[in-house]
N, C-alpha and C positions, 0 to 999 in steps of 0.2 A: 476431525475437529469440527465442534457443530459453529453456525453461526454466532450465536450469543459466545461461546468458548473464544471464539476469535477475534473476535472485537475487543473482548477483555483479555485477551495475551498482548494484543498490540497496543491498549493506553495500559497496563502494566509494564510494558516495554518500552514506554513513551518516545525514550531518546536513546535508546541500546542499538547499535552500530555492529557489534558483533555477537555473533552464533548464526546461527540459521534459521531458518522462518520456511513451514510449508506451504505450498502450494494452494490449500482451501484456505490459511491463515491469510497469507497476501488476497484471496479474491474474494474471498467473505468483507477485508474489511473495505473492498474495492469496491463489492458493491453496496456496503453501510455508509459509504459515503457519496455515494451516488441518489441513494434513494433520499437520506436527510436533505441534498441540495438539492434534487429535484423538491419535495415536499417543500422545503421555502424557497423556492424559485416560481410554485404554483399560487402559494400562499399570498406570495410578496405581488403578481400579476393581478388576483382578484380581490387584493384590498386595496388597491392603489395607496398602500405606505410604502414608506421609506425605512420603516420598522424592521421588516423583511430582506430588505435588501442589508440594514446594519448587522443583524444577527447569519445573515449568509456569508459575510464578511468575516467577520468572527468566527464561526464554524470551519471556515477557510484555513485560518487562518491556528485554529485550535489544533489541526489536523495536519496542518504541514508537518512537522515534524514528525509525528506517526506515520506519516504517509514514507516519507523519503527514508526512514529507519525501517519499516518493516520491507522496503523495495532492496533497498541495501542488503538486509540478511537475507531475503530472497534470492540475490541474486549470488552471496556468499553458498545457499540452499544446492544450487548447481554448477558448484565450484569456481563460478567466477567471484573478481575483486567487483566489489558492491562501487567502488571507480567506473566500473563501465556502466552505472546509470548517465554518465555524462554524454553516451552515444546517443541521447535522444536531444542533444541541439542538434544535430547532425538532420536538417532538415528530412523528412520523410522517411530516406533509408535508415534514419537513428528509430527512429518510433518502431518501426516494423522489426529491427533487429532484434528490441528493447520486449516488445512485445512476444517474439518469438522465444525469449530466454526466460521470459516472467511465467509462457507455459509449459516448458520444459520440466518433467517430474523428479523427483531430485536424486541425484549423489546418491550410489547407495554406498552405505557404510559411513563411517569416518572420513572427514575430510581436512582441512588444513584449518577451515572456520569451526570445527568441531564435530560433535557427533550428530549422526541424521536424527532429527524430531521425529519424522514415525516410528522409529526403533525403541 
C-alpha cells in the first residue's frame, strides 16, 4: 500500500472500528500526520499568528477519529481486541507495549476481525 493509498483508505474509513488495517496503512497515515503538524507548527512559529495555531487545532482535531479507528483495526490486524489501545494510559509500559503491537506484522490468514488485507 503506497502512501497516497493509505491516507485515503483511512479518511474512507473515517469511523469504521472493524476489519483490519495493515501495517504501512496505520504508519503511512502516522506519518501524514506527523508531517501536516509539524508543517503548521513551523508555519504557526514563523508568523507569529494565532492563525496556525487555530488550524493545528482543527487538523487535531479532524484526525482524531481516523487516527483512533485505524489504531483499533490495526490492532484487530494482529489478533488483538482494538480495547487494548487503552493500555497506553498505562503510564510508560502502556506506550512501549502499544507500540510494540502496532509493529507486529499481521495475522496470517483469517482471523476473528476478518480476513488479512494483504491477501
Amino acid at each position: 500500500m503506497t502512501f497516497k493509498q493509505s491516507v485515503k483508505s483511512v479518511f474512507s474509513n473515517y469511523a469504521t472500528f472493524k476489519g483490519r488495517a495493515r501495517r504501512s496503512e496505520y504508519w503511512y497515515f502516522f506519518v501524514f500526520t506527523l508531517l501536516v503538524d509539524t508543517v503548521l507548527y513551523v508555519l504557526g512559529e514563523s508568523t507569529q499568528l494565532g492563525l496556525f495555531s487555530t488550524v493545528s487545532s482543527l487538523f487535531a482535531l479532524a484526525v482524531l477519529v481516523p487516527n483512533l479507528a485505524v489504531t483499533w483495526r490495526r490492532l484487530h490486524d494482529i489478533g488483538k481486541s482494538g480495547a487494548n489501545f487503552f493500555f497506553c494510559l498505562i503510564p510508560l509500559v502502556g506506550w512501549i507495549l502499544l507500540l510494540v503491537w502496532l509493529c507486529k506484522d499481521s495475522q496470517p490468514g483469517e482471523n476473528q476481525y476478518g480476513p488479512n488485507p494483504k491477501e
